[in-house]
Phi, psi and omega in degrees: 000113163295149199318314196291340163274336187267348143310285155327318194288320189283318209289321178295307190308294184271351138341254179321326172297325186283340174294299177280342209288342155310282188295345181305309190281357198270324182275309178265359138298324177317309208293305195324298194312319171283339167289335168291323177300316201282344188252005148300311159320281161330321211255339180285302175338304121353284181288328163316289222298321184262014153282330166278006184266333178285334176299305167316296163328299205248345138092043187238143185303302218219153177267132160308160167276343168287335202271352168303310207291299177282009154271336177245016169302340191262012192241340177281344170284357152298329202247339167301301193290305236263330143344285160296312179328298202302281211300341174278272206336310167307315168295339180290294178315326146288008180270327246260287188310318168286320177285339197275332181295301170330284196291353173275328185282338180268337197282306196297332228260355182267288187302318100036260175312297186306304190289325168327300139014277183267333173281318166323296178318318178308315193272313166309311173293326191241351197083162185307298193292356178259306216285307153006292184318313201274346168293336172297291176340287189298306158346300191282316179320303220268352155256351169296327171293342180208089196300156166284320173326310197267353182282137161275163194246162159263130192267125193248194164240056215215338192135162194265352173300140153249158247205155176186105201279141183289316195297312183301339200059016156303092151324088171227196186257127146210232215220116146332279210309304176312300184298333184275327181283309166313348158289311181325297198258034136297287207282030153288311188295318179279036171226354191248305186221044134062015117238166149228184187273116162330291188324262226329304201275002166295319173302314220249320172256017159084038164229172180293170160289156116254155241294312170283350192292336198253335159271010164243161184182196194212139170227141171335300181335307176298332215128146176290158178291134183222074151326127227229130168223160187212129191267130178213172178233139177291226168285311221258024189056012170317162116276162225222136152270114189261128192252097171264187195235098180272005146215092159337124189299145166226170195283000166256028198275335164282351166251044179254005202267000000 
């Protein structure tokens, strides 16, 4: 293998760690914790043996606790180093894990900024009714890309309309009307403890959580819940009410007060 591959190979190498480097350190702390344990264990017999050789020195039943401490500390500093070692690796992984989350919310919250933007512009250059059209537009794109054929629909008790949520990609059956009182009352709810949750407004129109709903949301600060709705018809020629977020959950929405 020549310098230029093995370069690249280090280069993949320290890549990929620096990618990886939360769960790298996450994992050897755990094993560090368990070694620790085990070589505490290991390390106590040993520390009896010179505790009873020190009660013979010194002809005494039972050792003060300072005299324990100084006859068996040396025998606990492997597992003392191996401990700490463990316990910066956890921390580490969590500084690791706090910055790259920092740096995803200023990233979200620019991007964000931007399309706010660009929707402003629209509606100045082209108008309410232009800008309508290209939100219809974008609607109709986004079931085309994930037909109700191939989809399951979830049937809630929310209503008989079908529905089709942008963030989730989720088919389901419920009710405009229904779906509007459940915006109210959020954001009634948000003017009372100042956010809710994705799940939450999931919750509210009869569908299950998912895995991101409880770390995206809306905080007052930001804005009220603004719901975008658009009539299309599906693949299979249903027609389908499609539900957007004209102010979008973002990831930092309980910490915005």
């Amino acid at each position: 293998m020549n310098k230029s591959n093995i370069s690249k190979v280090l280069s993949s190498v320290r890549t990929s760690m620096a990618k990886h480097s939360p769960e790298i350190l996450t994992g050897i702390g755990i094993a560090g914790m368990i070694t620790t344990t085990v070589m505490a264990v290991r390390a106590t017999p040993k520390a009896l043996i010179l505790i009873e050789e020190r009660k013979e020195e010194i002809g005494a039943e039972e050792l003060e606790v300072a005299d324990v401490v100084k006859t068996t500390w040396l025998c606990y500093i492997p597992a003392a180093i191996t401990g700490t070692l463990s316990i910066a690796c956890l921390i580490g992984a969590s500084s690791v894990n706090a910055k790259r989350n920092a740096a995803l919310a200023t990233a979200y919250t620019l991007s964000e900024s931007a399309l706010k933007d660009y929707q402003g512009k629209v509606v100045e250059m082209f108008g309410e009714k232009k800008h309508e059209t290209v939100k219809d537009a974008v609607a109709k794109d986004k079931i085309e890309k994930n037909p109700v054929v191939t989809r399951e629909v979830i049937i809630t008790e929310k209503g008989n309309t079908l529905c089709y949520d942008a963030i989730s990609g989720r088919y389901f059956k419920g009710d405009i009307d229904k779906i509007k009182k459940a915006e109210c009352e959020l954001n009634r709810q948000m003017r009372d403890e100042m956010y809710v949750s994705l799940n939450d407004f999931y919750y509210e129109v009869g569908l299950d959580n998912i895995k991101i709903g409880d770390e995206l949301g809306w905080n007052i600060d930001n804005g009220y819940i603004n719901l975008s709705f658009s009539s299309q018809l599906a693949g299979d020629g249903t027609p389908c009410l499609v539900i957007d977020y004209s102010i979008a959950p973002r990831y930092d929405f309980s910490e915005l007060m």
